[in-house]
Structure formats: C-alpha cells, structure tokens
GUPAVO-900376 format. One line per 3 residues: for each residue y, x, z of C-alpha. Coordinates in nm, 4 decimals. Example, Ala and Ser with C-alpha at 12.3 -4.5 7.8 and 13.67 -1.06 7.14 Angstrom:
residues 2
-0.4500/1.2300/0.7800 ~ -0.1060/1.3670/0.7140 $
This chain:
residues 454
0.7482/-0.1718/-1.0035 ~ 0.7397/-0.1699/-0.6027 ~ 1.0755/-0.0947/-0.5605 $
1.1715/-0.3888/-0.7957 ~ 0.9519/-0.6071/-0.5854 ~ 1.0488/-0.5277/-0.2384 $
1.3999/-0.5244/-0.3339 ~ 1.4417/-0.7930/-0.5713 ~ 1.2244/-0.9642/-0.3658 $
1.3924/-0.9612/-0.0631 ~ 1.7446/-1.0531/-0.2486 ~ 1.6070/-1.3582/-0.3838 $
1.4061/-1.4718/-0.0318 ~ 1.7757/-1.4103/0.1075 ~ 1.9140/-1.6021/-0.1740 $
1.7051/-1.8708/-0.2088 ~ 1.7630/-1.9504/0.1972 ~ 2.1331/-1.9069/0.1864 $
2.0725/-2.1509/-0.1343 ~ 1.8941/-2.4201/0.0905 ~ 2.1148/-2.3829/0.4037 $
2.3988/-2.4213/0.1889 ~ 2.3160/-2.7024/0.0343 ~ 2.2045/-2.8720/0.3315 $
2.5466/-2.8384/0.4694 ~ 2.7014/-2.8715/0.1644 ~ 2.5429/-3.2159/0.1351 $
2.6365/-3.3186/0.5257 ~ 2.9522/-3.2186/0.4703 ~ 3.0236/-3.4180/0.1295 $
2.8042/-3.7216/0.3008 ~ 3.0392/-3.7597/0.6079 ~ 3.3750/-3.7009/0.3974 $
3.2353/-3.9865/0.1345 ~ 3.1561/-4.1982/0.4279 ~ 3.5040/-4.1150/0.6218 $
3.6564/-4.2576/0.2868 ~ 3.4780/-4.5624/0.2226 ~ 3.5413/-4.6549/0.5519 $
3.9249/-4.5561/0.5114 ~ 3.9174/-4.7691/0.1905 ~ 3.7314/-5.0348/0.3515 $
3.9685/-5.0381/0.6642 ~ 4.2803/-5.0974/0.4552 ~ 4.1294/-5.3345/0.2345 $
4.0246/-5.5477/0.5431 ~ 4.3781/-5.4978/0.6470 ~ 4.5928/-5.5602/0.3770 $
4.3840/-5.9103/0.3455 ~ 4.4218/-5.9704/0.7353 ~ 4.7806/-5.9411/0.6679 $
4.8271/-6.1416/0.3363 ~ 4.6600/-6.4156/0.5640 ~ 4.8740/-6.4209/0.8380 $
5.2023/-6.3673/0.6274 ~ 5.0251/-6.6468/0.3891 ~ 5.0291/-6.9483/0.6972 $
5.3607/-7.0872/0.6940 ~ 5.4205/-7.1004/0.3071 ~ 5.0606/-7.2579/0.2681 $
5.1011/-7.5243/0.5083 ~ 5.4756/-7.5723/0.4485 ~ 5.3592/-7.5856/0.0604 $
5.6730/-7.2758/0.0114 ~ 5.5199/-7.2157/-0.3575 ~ 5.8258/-6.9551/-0.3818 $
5.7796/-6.7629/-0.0614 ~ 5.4053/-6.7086/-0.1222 ~ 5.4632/-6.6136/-0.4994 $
5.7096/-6.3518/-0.3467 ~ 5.4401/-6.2583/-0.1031 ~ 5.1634/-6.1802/-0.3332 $
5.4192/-5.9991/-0.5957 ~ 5.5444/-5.8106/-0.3153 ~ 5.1868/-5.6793/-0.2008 $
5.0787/-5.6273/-0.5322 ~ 5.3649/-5.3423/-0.5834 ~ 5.1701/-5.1058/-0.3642 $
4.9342/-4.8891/-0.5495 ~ 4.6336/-4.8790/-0.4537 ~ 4.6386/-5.2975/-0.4966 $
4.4648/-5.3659/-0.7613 ~ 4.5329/-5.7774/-0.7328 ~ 4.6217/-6.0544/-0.5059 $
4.5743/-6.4000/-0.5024 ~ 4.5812/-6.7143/-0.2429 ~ 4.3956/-6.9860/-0.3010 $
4.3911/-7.3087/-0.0979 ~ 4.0592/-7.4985/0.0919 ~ 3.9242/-7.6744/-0.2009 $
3.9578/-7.3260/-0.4584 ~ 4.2870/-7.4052/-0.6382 ~ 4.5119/-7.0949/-0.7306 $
4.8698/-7.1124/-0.4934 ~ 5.0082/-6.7665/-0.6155 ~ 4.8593/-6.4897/-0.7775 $
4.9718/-6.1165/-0.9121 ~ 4.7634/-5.8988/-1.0957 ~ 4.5307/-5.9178/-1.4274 $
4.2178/-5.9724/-1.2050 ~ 4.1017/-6.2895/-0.9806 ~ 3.7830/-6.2924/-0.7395 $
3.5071/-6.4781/-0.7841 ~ 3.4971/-6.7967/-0.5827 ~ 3.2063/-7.0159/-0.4376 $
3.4299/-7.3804/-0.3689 ~ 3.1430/-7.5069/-0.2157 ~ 3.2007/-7.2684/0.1296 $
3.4591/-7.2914/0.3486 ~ 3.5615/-6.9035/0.4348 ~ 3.6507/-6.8821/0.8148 $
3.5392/-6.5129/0.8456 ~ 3.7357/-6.2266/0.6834 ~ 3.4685/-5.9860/0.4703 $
3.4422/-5.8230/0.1083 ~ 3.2680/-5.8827/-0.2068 ~ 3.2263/-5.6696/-0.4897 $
3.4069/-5.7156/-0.8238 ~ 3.4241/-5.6246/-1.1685 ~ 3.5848/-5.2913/-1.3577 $
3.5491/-5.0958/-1.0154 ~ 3.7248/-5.3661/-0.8050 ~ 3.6661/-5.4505/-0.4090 $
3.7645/-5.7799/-0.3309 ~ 3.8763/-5.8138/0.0508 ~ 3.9354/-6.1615/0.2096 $
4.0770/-6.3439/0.5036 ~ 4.1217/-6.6917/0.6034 ~ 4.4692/-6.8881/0.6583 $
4.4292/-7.0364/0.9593 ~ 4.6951/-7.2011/1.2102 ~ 4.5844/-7.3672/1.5246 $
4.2279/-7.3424/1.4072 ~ 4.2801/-7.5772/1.0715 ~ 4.1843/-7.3955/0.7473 $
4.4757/-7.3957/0.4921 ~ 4.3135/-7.1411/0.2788 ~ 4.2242/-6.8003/0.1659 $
4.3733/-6.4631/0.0872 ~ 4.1791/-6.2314/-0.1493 ~ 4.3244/-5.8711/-0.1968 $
4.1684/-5.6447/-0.4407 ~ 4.1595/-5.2481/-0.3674 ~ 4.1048/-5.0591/-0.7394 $
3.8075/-4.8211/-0.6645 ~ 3.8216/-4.5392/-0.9688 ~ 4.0885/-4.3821/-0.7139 $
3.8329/-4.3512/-0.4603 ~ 3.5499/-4.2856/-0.7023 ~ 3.7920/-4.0089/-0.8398 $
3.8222/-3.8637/-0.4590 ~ 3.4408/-3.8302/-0.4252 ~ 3.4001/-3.6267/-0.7495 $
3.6818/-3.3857/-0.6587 ~ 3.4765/-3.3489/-0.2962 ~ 3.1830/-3.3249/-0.5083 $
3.3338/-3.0688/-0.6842 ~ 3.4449/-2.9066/-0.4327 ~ 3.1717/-2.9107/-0.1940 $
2.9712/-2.7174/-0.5119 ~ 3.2080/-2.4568/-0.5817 ~ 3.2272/-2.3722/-0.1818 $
2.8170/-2.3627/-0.1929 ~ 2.8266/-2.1274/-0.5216 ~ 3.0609/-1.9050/-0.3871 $
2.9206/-1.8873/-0.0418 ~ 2.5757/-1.8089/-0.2460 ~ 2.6847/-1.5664/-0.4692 $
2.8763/-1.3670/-0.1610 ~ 2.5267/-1.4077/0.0068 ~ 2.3494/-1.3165/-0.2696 $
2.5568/-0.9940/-0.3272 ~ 2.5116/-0.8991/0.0532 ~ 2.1114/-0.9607/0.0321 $
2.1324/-0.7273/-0.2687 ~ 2.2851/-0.4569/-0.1110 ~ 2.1118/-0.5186/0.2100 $
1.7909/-0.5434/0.0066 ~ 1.8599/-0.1935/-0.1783 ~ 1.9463/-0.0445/0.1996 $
1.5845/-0.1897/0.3075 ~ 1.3640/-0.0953/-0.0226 ~ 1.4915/0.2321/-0.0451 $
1.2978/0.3357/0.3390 ~ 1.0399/0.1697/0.2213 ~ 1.0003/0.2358/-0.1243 $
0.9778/0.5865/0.0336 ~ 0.6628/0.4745/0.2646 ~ 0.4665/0.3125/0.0299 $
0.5371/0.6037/-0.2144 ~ 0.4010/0.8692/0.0506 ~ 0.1224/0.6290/0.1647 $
-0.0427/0.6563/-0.1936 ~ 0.0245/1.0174/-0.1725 ~ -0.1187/1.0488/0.0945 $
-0.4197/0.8527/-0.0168 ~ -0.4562/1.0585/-0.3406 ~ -0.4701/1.3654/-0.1331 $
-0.1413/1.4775/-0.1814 ~ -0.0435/1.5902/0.1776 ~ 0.2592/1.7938/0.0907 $
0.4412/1.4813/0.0068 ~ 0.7449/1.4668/0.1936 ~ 1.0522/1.1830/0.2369 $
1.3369/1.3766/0.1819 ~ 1.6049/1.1135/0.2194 ~ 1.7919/1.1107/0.5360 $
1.8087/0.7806/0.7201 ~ 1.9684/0.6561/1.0681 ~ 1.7915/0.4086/1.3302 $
1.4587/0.3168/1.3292 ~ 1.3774/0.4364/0.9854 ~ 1.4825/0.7594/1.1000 $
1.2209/0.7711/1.3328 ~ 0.9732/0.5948/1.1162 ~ 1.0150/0.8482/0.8133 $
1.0413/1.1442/1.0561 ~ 0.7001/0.9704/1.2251 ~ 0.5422/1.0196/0.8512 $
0.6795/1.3715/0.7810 ~ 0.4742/1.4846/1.0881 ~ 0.1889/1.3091/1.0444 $
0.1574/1.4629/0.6788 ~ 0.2352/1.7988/0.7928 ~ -0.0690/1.7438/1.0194 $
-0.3213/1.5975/0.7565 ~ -0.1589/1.9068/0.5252 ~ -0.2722/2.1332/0.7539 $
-0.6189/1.9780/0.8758 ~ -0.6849/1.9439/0.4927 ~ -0.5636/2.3467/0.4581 $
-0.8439/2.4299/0.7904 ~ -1.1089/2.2542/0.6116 ~ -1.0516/2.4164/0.2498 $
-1.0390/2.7487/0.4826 ~ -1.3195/2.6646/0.7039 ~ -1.5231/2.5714/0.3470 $
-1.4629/2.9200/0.2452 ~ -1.5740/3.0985/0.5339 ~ -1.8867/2.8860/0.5860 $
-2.1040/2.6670/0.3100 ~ -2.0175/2.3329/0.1736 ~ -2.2854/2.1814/0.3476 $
-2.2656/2.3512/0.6769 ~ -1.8569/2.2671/0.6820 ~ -1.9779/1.8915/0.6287 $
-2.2689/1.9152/0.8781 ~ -2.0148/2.0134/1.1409 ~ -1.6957/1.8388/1.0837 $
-1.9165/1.5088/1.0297 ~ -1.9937/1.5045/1.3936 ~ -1.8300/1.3066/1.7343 $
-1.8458/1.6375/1.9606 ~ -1.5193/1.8409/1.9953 ~ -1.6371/2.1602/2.0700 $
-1.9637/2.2983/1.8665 ~ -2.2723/2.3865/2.1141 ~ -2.4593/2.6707/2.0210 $
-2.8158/2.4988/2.0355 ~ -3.0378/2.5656/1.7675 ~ -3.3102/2.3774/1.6010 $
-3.6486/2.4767/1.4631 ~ -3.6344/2.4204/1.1167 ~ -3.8652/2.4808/0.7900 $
-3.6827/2.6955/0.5633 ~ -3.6494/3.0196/0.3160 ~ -3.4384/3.3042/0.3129 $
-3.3294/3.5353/0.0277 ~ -3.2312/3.9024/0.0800 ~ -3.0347/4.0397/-0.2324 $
-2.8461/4.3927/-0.2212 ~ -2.6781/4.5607/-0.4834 ~ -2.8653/4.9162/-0.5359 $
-2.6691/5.2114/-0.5133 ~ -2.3618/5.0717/-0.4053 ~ -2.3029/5.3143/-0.2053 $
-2.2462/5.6086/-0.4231 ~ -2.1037/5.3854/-0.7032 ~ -1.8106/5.3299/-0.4209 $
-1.7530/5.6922/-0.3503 ~ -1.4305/5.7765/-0.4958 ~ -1.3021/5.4835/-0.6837 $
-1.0250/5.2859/-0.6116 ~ -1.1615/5.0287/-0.3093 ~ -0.9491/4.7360/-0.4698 $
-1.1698/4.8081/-0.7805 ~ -1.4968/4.8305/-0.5926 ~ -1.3890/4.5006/-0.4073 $
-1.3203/4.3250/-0.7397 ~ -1.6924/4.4387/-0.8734 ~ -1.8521/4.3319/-0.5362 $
-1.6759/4.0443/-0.5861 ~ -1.8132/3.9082/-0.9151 ~ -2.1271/3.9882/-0.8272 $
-2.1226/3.8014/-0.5122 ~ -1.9581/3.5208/-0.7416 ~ -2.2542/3.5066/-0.9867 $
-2.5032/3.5095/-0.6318 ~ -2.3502/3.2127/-0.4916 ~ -2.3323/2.9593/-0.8038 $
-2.6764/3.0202/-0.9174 ~ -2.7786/2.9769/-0.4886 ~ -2.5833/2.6615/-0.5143 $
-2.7247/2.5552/-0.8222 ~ -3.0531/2.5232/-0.6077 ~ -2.9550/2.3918/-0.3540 $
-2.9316/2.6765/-0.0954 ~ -2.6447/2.7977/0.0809 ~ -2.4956/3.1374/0.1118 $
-2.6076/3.2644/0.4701 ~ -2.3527/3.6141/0.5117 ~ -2.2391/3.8931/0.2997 $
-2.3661/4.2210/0.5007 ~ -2.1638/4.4670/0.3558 ~ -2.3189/4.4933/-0.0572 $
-2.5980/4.2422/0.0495 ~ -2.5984/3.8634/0.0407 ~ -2.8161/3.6434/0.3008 $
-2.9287/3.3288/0.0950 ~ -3.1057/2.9664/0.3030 ~ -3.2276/2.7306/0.1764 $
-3.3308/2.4468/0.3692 ~ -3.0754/2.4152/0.6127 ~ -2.8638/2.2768/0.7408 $
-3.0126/1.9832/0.4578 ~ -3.3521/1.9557/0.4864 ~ -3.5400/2.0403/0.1511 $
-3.9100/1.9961/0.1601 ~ -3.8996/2.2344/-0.1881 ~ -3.6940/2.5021/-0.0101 $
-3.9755/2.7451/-0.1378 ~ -3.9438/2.6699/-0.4721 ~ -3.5591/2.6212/-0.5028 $
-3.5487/2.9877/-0.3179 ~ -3.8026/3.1468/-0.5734 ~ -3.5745/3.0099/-0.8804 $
-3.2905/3.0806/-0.7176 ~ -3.4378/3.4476/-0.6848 ~ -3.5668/3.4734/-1.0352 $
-3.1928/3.3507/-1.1761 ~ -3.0010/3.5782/-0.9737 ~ -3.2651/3.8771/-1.1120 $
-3.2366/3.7411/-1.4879 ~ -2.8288/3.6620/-1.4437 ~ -2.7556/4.0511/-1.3280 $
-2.9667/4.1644/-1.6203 ~ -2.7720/3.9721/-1.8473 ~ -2.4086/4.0537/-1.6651 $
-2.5317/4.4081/-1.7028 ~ -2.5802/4.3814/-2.0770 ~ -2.1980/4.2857/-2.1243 $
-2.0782/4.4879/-1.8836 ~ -2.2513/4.7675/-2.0541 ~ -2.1226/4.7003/-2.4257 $
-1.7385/4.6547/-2.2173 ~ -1.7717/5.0434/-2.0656 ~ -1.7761/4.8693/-1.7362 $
-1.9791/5.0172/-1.4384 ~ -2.3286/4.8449/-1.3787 ~ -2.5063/4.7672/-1.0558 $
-2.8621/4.6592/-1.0266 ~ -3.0350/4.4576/-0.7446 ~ -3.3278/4.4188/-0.5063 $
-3.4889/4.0900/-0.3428 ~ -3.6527/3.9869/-0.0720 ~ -3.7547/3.6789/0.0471 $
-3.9874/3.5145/0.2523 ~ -3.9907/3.1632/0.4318 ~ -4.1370/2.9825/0.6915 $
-4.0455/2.8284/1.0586 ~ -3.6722/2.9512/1.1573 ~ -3.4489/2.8489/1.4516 $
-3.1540/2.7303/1.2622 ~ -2.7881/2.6960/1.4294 ~ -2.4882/2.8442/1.6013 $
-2.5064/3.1907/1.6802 ~ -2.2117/3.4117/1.8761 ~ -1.9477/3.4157/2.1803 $
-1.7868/3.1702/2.2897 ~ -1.4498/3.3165/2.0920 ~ -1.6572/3.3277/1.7757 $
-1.9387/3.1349/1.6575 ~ -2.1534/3.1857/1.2847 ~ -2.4184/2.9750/1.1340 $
-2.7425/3.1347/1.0824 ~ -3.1127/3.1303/1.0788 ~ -3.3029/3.3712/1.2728 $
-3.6812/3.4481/1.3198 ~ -3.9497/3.6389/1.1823 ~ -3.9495/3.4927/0.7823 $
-3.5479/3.6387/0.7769 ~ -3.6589/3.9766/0.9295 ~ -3.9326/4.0047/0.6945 $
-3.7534/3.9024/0.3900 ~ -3.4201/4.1631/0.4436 ~ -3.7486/4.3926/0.4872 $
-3.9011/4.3514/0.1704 ~ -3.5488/4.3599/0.0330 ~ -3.5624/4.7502/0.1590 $
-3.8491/4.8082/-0.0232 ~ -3.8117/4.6105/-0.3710 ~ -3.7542/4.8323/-0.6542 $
-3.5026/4.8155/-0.9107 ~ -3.4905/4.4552/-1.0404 ~ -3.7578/4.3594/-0.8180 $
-3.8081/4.0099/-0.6753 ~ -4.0761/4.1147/-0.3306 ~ -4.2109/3.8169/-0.1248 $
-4.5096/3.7818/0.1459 ~ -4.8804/3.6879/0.0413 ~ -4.8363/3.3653/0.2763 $
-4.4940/3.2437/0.0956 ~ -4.6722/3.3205/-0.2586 ~ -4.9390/3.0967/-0.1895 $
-4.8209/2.8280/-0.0438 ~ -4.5918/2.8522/-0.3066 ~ -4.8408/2.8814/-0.6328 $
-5.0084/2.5855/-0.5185 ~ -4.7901/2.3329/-0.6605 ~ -4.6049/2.5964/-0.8741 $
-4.7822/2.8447/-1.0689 ~ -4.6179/3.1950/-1.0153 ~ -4.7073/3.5142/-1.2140 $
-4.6783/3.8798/-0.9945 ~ -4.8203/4.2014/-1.0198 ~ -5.1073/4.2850/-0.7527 $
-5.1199/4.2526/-0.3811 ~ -5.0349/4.5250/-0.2087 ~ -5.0125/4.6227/0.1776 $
-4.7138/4.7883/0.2795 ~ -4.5540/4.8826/0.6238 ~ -4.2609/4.7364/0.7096 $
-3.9619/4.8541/0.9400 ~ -4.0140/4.6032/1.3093 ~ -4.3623/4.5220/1.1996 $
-4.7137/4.6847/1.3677 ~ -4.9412/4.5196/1.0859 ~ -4.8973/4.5736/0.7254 $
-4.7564/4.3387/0.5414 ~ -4.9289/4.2044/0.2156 ~ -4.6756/4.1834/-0.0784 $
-4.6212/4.1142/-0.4388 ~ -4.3518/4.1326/-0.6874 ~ -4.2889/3.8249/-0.8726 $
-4.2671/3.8399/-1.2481 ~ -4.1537/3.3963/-1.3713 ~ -4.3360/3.1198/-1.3280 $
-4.6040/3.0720/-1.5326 ~ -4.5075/2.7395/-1.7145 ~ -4.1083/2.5832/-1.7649 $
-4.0683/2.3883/-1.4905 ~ -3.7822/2.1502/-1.4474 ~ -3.5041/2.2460/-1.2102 $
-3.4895/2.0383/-0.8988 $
C-alpha cells in the first residue's frame, strides 16, 4: 500500500501539473491564434468594403447601373464573399450579388466604414461612397463566417490533441520517474518500521547511485549499529540481572563509577550439596548441563519474587533482593523465595529420580539487613554486588545448613514473623567462620498460614 502511494502518488502530482501547465498554454496559445484570425477576417472584410467603395464612386454618381452590377458580380466570385450589395443615400438597392442583403437603418447617413453582424453566420462590412466629401452611398460586403468558425474548431482540436499527447508523454515519464523515486524509498520506510518493530537485521539490499546511495548506505550502518547495541544489551542482560542492566543503561553518565550506596536488603546463599564428588569423573559437559538446570530452576523462582540473581560461585548461587529496586518486603520475598527453591529441588528430585537421573540436594542461608550496594572491581572489570555483614553471615549459615535446610539469623526471623508468621525448629547458638560471638539460628520449616505472593 506505501509503495502504491508514494509512487502513484507522485505520477499523478506530476500529471496533474503537466495537466494544468498544459492547458494554460494550450489555452494562450488557441486564444492568440483565434484572435490573430478574427482580426485577419476582420481586416479583409474592412478591406474588401473599403475597396467596393472606392471602385463603387464613379458608377454611383455617373448612375453606370452596368459597371456597378459588374462590380458587385465580380467581387462576389471570390470565396470567402458571402454577398455584396450597394445601396444609394436614401437605402435603395443599385446592384446586388448574392442570396443575402444587410440590414439597413435609412434613417442614418453612414460616413464611417464599420461592421455589423448578420444572419446564418454572416459579417456584414461597410464603407461609404464618397467623392469630394458628398455622400453618394454605401457599400456592404458580407464575409461567410462557418469558414472561420470551421478554422477555430480545427485549432481547437488541435490545440487538445497537442495537450493530450504532451500529458500522456509526461505522464509516462512521471511514472517511470515515480517508480525510480518509490523504489529508494519504499526501501526506507520499509526498514524504518523494521527498525521500529525491533528488527535490526533489516537490511536494503538494492543497489542505488547518487544521493540515495549514500542515504541507504547511511541506514545500513546505522542498523548495523542499533543491531549490535541491541546484541550488547541482550549480552549485558545475561551476564548481569534484568533490573541491574536497566538500572545502568537508564542513566546520563558514560562511564559507571564504582560508588556504592547503603541500602536495606536480603541475601540468599544456596549451594548444591555434594557437588563436588557427584563431578568427579563424569563427563564435565554433563555436569555443566545438571548445574545448569538447577541454576535455571534458582533463578525463575528468585525472579518470581522479585530478587535478582547476585553470582554463581562455582555450585552456589548469591540471591538479593532489594536492590538495585527498592523493596520494603525484601525479607519476605527472600524467605519465599528460599522456601520455593527448597520445595522446587525436592520436587525436581522426585522426577529426576523415577528418570534414573543423578540427584543433588541443597543448603540455604540467608540473612538480611543494611548492605552497601554497587559497583565492585578494577577499573578493566567491574560486578554488581552487595557486601557487608548480613551477606557474610548468610553464605555462613549456608555452610552450616543441613540437607534441605533453609538457616537464617534470630534478628532476620523476627523482624520477619512479625508481620509474617514463620514456623522453625528451636534457636540454637552456633559459631560461625569470621564471627567472635555466636550466632543465634533457626531452620525454617513454611509459613504458618497461605499467604499471598507479593
């Protein structure tokens, strides 16, 4: 439909201009020719009567009836003569030839040569006989006017073919130049909605010369760039979170500074128990593949809760939640999100188990609390991250989770169980690696009543 219109389009603008210029001209052109022959046909009228009345003198006043009958017959011979008569002062008929005779007011002397119009298409032209200023008479000459009315349709006719031709030559030129123009930018308007739909491998593969060469080559570039921007991002979305990607390319700076910011958050600690000797002699594309779909199951059911996958630290996975978005429920998004992973791997290991496919169970930790949150690194290599004492603690209590366990602090549970009831086993000190104090723990069983997710 856009190529139609631009094309179409611009052959008919072209057209419908040529049209108007054409007839324009056409109609100056036929206007001065019809003038240029009325005034021809007026000219020899006016002469041919000028002439009858000074041929017409001597046989008026010598009363030669015979002369000025051979007179009038004579000028009536010539073709485009029509009639001719001569007529005395007082209106009486002296000699006449022809089937027609003019129309006559007796009660006006005519001292002036002019024209009056007739009947069936006839121009009557006069002049006065005059010798030595005494008014014998007049001479009327009549001009037949279907020959010039027969002229002016032929120009007419003429005049319209030349404009149809002239606008159908146009008209073929403004096609062709038309098809020459639409097809560049057919081409643009094609890759611009490409481009707008996210399709940034579009290409224009047609070669063209001039400025549209430039112009398409222009585009080419300028999608290879947004192609490969658009491929960064996708990468840069894999390496990092969603939301950290978007926290980061949505601001003005160019280069990232590695200032941190105190933030309020919760971190998860889950490893994959015995991963170590379940690697030890297998195939390490298989053990990648397993690792794999366990880190796979990890990451929706963080994401389902809002949090965002930290690291993976070799069979371990660092989960935050509450940055870089702030969540004032990061506890309790981090405590489902702990529970679902725990309930998810039981599950996985169920059908893994009635496949014949190797099992691996897990461990959490997590603990939450005031973090500095931000870019952490060289200045070759920067990572996103949260460190402080609530992430040390909870990859600590990861180390010392059981089988299946999900271990958090005494301060997280309870400000936790205030506004969501949480069922565990009993408090229990335990000494921690980079502690001095024990650390008072529990090991969370569900929440105590179905709570909707967040």
């Amino acid at each position: 439909m856009l190529r139609w219109h631009f094309g179409h389009k611009l052959a008919l603008i072209m057209t419908l201009l040529v049209l108007v210029a054409s007839s324009i001209l056409g109609y100056t052109l036929v206007y001065r020719q019809f003038s240029m022959m009325e005034t021809q046909f007026n000219d020899t009228g006016s002469a041919l009567a000028a002439q009858l009345g000074a041929s017409s003198v001597e046989p008026v006043f010598t009363e030669d009836a015979l002369g000025l009958s051979s007179l009038v017959n004579s000028l009536n011979e010539q073709e485009v003569v029509a009639s001719v008569a001569v007529f005395n002062r007082q209106g009486n008929v002296l000699a006449e030839a022809g089937t027609y005779r003019p129309f006559l007011d007796t009660g006006n002397e005519i001292t002036v040569t002019g024209r009056r119009l007739g009947k069936d298409d006839i121009t009557w032209f006069y002049a006065p006989i005059v010798f030595r200023n005494v008014n014998g008479g007049t001479a009327w000459v009549g001009l037949d006017k279907s020959g010039l009315a027969a002229s002016q349709a032929a120009v007419v006719r003429s005049g319209i073919l030349v404009v149809l031709l002239l606008v159908v030559a146009i008209t073929a030129v403004a096609v062709r130049l038309g098809r020459s123009l639409g097809k560049p930018v057919n081409d643009l308007i094609e890759g611009t909605q490409a481009i707008e739909s996210g399709r940034y491998d579009f290409r224009i593969e047609r070669q063209y010369s001039g400025e549209f060469k430039a112009l398409t080559e222009s585009f080419n570039t300028m999608a290879r760039g947004l192609e490969q921007k658009d491929r960064v991002e996708r990468l840069f979305s894999r390496f990092v979170s969603n939301p950290v990607a978007a926290h980061y390319m949505a601001r003005d700076e160019a280069e990232p500074t590695q200032e941190g910011r105190l933030v309020e958050a919760s971190v998860i600690f889950v490893d994959l128990v015995g991963y170590t000797a379940f690697s030890e002699g297998r195939n390490p594309a298989d053990v990648a593949d397993i690792l794999n779909q366990y880190f796979t199951e990890f990451a929706d059911i963080c994401h389902r809760y809002q949090g965002n996958v930290d690291k993976y630290i070799g069979d371990c996975a660092m989960l935050v939640f509450g940055c870089p978005q702030t969540d004032p429920e990061h506890r309790y998004h981090a405590m489902q999100c702990a529970i679902g992973i725990r309930e998810r791997i039981i599950e996985m290991n169920q059908e893994r188990a009635a496949r014949n496919e190797p099992c691996l169970n897990i461990r959490i930790g997590l603990s939450g609390g005031e973090l500095l949150a931000g870019l952490l690194g060289s200045h070759e290599r920067l990572q996103y991250t949260v460190v402080g004492e609530p992430a040390n603690l909870a990859s600590r209590l990861c180390d010392r989770a059981e089988h299946g366990q999900v271990l958090t602090d005494k301060a997280f549970f309870d400000a936790l169980n205030e506004s969501h009831p949480l069922g565990s086993q009993s408090t229990v000190s335990i000494q921690v690696k980079g502690f001095q104090a024990k650390v008072d723990a529990l090991t969370v069983t569900d929440f105590h009543t179905a709570t909707a997710e967040n």
